[in-house]
MIVEXPA-594242 format. One record per residue: residue number from 1; x, y, z of N, C-alpha, C in turn. Coordinates in nm, 4 decimals. Layout:
(NUM,(X,Y,Z),(X,Y,Z),(X,Y,Z)) ...
END
This chain:
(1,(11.3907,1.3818,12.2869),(11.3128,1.2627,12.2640),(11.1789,1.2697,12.3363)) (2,(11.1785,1.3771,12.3666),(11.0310,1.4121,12.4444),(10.9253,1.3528,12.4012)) (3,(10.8358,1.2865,12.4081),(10.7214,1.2450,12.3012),(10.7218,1.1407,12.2449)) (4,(10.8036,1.0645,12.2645),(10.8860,0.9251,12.1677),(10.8863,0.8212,12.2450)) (5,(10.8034,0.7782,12.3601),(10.7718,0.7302,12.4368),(10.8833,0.6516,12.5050)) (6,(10.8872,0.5202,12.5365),(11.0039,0.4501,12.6697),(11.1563,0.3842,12.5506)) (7,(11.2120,0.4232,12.6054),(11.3741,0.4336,12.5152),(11.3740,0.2568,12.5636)) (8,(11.3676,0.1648,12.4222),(11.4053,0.0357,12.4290),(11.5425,-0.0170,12.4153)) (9,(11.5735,0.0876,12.2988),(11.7702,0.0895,12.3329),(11.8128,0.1779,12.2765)) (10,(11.9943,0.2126,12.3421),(12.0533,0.3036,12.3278),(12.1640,0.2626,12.2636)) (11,(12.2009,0.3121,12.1813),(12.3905,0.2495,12.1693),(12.4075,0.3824,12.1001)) (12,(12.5846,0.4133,12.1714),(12.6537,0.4659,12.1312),(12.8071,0.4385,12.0712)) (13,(12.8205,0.4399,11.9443),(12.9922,0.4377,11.9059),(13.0444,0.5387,11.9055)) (14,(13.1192,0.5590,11.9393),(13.2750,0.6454,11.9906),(13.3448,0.6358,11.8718)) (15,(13.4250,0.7432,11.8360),(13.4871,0.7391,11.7162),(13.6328,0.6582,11.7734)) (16,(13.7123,0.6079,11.6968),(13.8254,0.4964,11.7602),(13.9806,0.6065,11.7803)) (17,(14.0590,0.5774,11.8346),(14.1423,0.6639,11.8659),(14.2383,0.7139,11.7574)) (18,(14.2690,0.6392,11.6678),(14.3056,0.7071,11.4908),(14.2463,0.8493,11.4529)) (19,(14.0972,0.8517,11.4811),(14.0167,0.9491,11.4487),(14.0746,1.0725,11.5572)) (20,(14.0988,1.0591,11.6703),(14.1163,1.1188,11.7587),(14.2182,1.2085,11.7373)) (21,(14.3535,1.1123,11.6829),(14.4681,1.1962,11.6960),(14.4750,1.2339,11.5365)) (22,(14.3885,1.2186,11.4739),(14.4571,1.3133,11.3550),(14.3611,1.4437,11.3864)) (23,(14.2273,1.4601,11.4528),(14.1784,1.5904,11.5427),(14.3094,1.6566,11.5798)) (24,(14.3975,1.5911,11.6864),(14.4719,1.6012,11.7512),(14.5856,1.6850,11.6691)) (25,(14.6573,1.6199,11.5655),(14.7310,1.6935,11.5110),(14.6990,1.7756,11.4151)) (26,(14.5648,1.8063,11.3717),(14.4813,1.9424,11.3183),(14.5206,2.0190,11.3719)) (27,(14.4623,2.0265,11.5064),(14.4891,2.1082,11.6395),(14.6708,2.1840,11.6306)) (28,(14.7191,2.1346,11.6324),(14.8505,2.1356,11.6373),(14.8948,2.1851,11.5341)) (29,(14.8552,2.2043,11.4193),(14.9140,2.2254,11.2885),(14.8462,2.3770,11.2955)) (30,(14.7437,2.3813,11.3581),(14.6467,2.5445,11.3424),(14.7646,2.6535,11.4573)) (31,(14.7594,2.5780,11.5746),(14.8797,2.6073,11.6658),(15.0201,2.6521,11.5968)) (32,(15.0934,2.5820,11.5033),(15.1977,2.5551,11.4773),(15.1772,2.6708,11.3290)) (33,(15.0642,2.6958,11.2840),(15.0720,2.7848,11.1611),(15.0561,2.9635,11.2270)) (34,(14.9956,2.9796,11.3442),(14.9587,3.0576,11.3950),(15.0861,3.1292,11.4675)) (35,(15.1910,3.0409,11.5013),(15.3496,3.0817,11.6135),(15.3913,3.1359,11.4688)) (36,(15.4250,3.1052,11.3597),(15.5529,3.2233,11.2903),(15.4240,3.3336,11.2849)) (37,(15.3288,3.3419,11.2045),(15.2652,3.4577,11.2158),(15.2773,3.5500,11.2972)) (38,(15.2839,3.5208,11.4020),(15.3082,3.6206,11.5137),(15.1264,3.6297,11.5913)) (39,(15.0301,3.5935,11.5332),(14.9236,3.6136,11.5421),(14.8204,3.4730,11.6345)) (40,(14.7089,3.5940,11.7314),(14.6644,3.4704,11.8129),(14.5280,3.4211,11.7671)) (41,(14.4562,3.5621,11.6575),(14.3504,3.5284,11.5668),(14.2878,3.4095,11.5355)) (42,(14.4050,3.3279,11.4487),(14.4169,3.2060,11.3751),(14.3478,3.0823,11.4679)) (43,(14.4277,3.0972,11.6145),(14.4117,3.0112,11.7393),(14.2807,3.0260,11.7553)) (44,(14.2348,3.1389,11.8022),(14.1346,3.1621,11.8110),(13.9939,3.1485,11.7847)) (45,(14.0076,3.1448,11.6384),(13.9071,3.0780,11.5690),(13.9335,2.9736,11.5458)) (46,(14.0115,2.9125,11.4931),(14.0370,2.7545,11.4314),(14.0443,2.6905,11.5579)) (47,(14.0704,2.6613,11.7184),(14.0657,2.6040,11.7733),(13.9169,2.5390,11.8667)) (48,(13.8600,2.7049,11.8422),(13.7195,2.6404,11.8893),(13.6682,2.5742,11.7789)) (49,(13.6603,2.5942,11.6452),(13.5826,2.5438,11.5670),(13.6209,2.3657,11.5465)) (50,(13.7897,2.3660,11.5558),(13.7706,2.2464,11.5660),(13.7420,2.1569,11.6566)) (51,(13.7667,2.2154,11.7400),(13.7021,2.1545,11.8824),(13.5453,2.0757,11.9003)) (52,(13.4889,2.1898,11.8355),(13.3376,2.1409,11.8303),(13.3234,2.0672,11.6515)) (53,(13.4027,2.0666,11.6037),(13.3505,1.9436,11.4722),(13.3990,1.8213,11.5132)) (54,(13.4969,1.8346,11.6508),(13.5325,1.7004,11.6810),(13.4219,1.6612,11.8062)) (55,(13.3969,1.7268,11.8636),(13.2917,1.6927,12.0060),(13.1949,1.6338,11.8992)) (56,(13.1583,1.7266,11.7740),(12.9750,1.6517,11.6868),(13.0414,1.4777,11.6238)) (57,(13.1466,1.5023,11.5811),(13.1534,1.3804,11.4784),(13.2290,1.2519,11.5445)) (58,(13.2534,1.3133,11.6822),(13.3275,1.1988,11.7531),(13.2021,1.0729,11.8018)) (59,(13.1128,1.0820,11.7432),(12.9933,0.9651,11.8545),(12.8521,0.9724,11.7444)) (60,(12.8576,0.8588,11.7423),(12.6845,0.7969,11.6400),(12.5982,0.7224,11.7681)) (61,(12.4698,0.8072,11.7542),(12.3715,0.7877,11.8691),(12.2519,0.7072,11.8051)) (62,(12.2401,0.6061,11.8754),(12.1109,0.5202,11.7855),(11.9751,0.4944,11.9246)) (63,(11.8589,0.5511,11.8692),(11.7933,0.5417,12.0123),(11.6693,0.4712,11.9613)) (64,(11.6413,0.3395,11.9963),(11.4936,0.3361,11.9647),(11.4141,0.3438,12.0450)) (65,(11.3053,0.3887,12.0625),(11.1688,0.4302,12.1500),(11.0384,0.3319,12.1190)) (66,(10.9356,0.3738,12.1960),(10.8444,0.2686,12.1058),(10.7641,0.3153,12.0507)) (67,(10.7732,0.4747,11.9773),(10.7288,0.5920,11.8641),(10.8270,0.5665,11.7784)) (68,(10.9824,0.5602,11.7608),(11.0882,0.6351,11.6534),(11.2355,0.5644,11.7024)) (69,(11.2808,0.5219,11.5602),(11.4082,0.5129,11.5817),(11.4814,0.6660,11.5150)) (70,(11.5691,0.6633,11.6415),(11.6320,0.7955,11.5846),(11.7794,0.7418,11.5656)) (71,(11.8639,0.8193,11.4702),(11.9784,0.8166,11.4322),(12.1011,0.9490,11.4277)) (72,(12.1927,1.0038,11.5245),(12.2366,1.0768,11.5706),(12.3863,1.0938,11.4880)) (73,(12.4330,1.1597,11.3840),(12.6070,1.1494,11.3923),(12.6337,1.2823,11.3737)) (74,(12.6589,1.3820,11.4175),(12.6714,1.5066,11.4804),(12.5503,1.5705,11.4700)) (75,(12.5020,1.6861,11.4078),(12.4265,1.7320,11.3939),(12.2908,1.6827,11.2809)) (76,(12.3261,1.5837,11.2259),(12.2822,1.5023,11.1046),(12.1939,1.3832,11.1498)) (77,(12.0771,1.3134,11.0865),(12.0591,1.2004,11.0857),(11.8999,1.1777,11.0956)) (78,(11.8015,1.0726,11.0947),(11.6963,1.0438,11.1097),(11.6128,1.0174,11.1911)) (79,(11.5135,1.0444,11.2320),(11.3911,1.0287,11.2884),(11.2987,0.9615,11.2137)) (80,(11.2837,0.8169,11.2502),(11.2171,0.7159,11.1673),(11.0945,0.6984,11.2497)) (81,(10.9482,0.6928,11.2080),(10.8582,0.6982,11.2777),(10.8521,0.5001,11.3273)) (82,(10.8490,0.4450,11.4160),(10.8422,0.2797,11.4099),(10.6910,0.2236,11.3095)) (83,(10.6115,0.3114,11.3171),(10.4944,0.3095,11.2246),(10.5082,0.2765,11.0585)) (84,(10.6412,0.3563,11.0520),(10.7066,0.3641,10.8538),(10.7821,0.2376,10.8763)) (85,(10.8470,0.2149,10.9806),(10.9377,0.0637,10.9484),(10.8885,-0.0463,10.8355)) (86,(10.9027,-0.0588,10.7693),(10.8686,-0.2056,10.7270),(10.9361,-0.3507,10.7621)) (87,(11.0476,-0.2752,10.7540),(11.1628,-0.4201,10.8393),(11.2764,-0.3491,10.8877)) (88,(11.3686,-0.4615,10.9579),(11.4742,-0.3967,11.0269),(11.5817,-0.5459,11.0249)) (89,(11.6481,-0.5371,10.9417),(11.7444,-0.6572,10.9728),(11.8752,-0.6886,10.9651)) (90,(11.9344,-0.6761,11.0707),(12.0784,-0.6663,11.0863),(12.1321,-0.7510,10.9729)) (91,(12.3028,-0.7432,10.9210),(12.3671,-0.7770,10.7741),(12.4956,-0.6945,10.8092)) (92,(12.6179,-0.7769,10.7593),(12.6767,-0.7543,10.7554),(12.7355,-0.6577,10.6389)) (93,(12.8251,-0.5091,10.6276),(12.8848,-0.4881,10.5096),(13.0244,-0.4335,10.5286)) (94,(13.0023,-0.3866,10.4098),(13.1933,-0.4204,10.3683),(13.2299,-0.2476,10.3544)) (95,(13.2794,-0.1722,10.4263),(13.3089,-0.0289,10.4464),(13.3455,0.0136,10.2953)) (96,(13.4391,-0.0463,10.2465),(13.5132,-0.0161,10.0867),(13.4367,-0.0494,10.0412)) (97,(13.2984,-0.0652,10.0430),(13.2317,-0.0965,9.9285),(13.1485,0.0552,9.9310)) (98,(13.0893,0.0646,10.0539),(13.0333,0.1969,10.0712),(13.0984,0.3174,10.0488)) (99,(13.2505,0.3598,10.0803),(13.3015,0.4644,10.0743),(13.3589,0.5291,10.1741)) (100,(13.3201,0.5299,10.2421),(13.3564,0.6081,10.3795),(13.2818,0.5886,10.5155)) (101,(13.3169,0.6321,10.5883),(13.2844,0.6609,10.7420),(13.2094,0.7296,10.7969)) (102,(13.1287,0.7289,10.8050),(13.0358,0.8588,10.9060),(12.8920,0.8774,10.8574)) (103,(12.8451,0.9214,10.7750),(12.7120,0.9531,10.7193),(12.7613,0.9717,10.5382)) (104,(12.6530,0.9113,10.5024),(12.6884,0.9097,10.3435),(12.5600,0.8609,10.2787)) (105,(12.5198,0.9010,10.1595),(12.4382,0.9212,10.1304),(12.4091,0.8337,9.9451)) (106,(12.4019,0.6964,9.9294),(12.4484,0.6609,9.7896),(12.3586,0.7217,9.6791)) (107,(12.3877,0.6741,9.5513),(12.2958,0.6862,9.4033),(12.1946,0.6688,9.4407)) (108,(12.1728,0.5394,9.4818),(12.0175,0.5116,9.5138),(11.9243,0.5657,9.5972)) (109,(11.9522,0.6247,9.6836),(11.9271,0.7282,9.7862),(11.9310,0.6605,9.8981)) (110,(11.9933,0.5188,9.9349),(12.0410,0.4713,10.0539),(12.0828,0.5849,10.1684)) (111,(12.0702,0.5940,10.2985),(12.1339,0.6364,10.3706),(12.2202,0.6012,10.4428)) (112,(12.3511,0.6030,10.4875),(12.4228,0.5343,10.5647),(12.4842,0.5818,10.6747)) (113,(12.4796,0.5578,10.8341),(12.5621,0.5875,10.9164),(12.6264,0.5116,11.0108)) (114,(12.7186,0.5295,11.0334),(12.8315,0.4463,11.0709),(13.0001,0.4875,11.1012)) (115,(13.0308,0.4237,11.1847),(13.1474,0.4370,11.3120),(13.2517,0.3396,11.2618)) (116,(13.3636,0.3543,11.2405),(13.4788,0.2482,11.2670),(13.4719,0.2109,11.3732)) (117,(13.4477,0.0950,11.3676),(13.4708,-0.0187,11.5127),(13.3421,-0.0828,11.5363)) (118,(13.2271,-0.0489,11.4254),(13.1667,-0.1398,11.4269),(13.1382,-0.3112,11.4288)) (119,(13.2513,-0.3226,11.3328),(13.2782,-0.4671,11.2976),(13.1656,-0.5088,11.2193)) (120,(13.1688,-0.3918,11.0922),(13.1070,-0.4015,10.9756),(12.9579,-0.4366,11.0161)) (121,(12.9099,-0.4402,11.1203),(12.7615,-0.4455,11.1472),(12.6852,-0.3868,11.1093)) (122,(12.5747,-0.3724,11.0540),(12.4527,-0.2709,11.0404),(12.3210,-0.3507,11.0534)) (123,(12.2270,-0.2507,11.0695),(12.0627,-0.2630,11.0565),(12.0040,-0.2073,10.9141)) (124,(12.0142,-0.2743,10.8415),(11.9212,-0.2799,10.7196),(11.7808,-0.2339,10.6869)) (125,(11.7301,-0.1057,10.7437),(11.6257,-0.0216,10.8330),(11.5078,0.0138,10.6536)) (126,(11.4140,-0.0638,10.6013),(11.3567,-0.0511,10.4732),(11.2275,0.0245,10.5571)) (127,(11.2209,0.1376,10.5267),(11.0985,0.2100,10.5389),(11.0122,0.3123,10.4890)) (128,(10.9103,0.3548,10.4941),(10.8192,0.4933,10.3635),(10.8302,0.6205,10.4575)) (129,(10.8631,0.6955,10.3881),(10.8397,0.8426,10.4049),(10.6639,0.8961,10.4172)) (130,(10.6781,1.0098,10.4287),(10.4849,1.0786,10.4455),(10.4461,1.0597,10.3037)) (131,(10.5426,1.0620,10.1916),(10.4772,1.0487,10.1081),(10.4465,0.8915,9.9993)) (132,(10.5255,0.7914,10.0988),(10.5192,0.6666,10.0657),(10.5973,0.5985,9.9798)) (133,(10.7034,0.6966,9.9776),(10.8422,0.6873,9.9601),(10.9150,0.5394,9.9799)) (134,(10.9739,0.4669,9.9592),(11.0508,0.3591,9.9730),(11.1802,0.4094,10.0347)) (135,(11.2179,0.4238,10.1449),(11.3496,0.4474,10.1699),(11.4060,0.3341,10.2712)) (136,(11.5712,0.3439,10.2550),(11.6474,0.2594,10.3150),(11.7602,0.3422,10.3886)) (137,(11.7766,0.2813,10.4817),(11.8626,0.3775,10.5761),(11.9352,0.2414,10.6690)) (138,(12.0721,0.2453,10.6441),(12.1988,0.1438,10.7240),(12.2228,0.1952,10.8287)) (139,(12.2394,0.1150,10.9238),(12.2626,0.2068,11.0517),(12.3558,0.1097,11.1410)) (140,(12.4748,0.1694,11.0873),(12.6121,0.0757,11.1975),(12.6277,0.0384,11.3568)) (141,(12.6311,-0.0850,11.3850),(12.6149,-0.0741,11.5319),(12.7032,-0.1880,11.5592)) (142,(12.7493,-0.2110,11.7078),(12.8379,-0.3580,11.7252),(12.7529,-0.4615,11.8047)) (143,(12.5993,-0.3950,11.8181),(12.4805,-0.5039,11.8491),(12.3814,-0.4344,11.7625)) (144,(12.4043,-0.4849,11.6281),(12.3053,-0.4778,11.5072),(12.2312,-0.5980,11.5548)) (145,(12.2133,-0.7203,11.6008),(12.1243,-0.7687,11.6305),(12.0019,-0.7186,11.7431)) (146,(12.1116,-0.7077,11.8211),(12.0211,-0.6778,11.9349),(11.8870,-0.5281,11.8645)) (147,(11.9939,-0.4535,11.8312),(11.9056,-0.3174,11.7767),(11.7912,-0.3474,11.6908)) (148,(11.8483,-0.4627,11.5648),(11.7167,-0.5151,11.4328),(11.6003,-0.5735,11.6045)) (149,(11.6195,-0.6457,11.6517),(11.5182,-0.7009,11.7778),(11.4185,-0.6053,11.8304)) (150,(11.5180,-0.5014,11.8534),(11.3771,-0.3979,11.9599),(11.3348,-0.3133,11.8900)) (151,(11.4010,-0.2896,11.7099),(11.3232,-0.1655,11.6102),(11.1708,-0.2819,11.6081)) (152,(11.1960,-0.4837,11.6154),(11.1161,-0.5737,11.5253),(11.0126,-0.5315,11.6733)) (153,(11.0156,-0.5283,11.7878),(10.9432,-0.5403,11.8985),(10.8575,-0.4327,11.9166)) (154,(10.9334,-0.2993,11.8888),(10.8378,-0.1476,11.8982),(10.7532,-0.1514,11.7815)) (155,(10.8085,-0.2292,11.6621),(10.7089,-0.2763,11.5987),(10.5812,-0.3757,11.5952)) (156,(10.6090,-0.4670,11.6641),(10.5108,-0.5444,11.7069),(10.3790,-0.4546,11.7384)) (157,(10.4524,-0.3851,11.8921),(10.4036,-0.3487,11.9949),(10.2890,-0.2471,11.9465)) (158,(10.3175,-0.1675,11.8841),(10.2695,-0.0596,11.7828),(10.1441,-0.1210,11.6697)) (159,(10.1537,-0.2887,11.6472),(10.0780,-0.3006,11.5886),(10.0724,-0.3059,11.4039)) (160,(9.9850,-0.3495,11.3187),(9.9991,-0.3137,11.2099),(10.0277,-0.2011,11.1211)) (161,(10.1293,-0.1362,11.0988),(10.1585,-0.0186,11.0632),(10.0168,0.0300,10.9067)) (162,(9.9798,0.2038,10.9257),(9.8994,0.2209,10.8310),(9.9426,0.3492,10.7992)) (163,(9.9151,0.3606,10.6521),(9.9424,0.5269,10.6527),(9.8993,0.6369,10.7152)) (164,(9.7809,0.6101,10.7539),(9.7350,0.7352,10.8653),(9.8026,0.7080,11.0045)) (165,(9.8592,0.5894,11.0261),(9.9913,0.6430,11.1736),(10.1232,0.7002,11.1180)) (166,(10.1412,0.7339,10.9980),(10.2456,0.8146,10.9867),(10.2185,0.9350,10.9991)) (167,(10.3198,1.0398,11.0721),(10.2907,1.1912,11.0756),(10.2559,1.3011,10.9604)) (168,(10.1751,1.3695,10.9509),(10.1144,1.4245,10.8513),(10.2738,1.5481,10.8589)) (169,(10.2857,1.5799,10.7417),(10.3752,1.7059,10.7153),(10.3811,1.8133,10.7790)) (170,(10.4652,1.8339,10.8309),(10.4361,1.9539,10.9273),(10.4366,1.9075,11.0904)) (171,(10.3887,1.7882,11.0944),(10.3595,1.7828,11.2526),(10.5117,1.7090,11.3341)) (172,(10.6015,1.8061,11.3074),(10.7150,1.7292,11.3134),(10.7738,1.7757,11.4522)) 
END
């Protein structure tokens, strides 16, 4: 976040402990396929790997600055300049309506990320790309208010947003 000036807020969700133990009995099943084989190969590889898809997908990182909201769910997610914001307004939704859990991506080219245990919260994040793009990006939190507040404040603060404060291509 080097460059992204003073971190106004942080939130992190934790994936809920359901998520945990079916990791858990992955783990166990790679273990448990690997003992008749006779072989420690299997362990070997399949245990680190799952190890680390559970360390990336266990936690959604939401950081706003008073340059960029960023959006973290393992290796995936956005760098929103606060300049492209157009609005930010927390709303409630309905998980089964979206599909799933974690990062998802609809028809419309919505973006979505999000944690069980939100309590269906999100930030309703409407903003342009470099090329003036219309995009929308949901961003699950269990203080979607508080978060829509300090994306509306780094906005303030920042001033009237123009296309020449968005980053030119490349300068990323």
């Amino acid at each position: 976040m080097a460059g992204d000036g003073t971190v106004l807020f942080r939130d992190k969700s934790r994936a809920p402990p359901f998520l945990h133990a079916i990791f858990g009995v992955a783990a166990a099943a790679v273990i448990a396929s690997a003992i008749p084989a006779g072989t420690v190969l299997g362990v070997m590889i399949g245990l680190p790997l799952l190890a680390i898809a559970w360390l990336l997908f266990a936690v959604l990182r939401v950081t706003v600055s008073e340059r960029a909201l960023t959006v973290h769910y393992a290796l995936f997610g956005p760098t929103i300049p606060i300049a492209a914001i157009e609005s930010a307004e927390p709303m409630s939704y309905d998980w089964k309506k979206i599909g799933r859990r974690g990062e998802r991506r609809s028809w419309a080219g919505e973006w979505t990320f999000n944690m069980p245990g939100d309590g269906g919260r999100a930030v309703r994040v409407l903003w342009r790309d470099r090329r003036g793009r219309e995009r929308i990006t949901l961003v699950g939190s269990r203080r979607a208010d508080e978060l829509a507040a300090e994306i509306k404040r780094a906005r303030a603060a920042l001033g009237p947003a123009t296309p020449a404060a968005l980053p030119e291509p490349g300068d990323d």
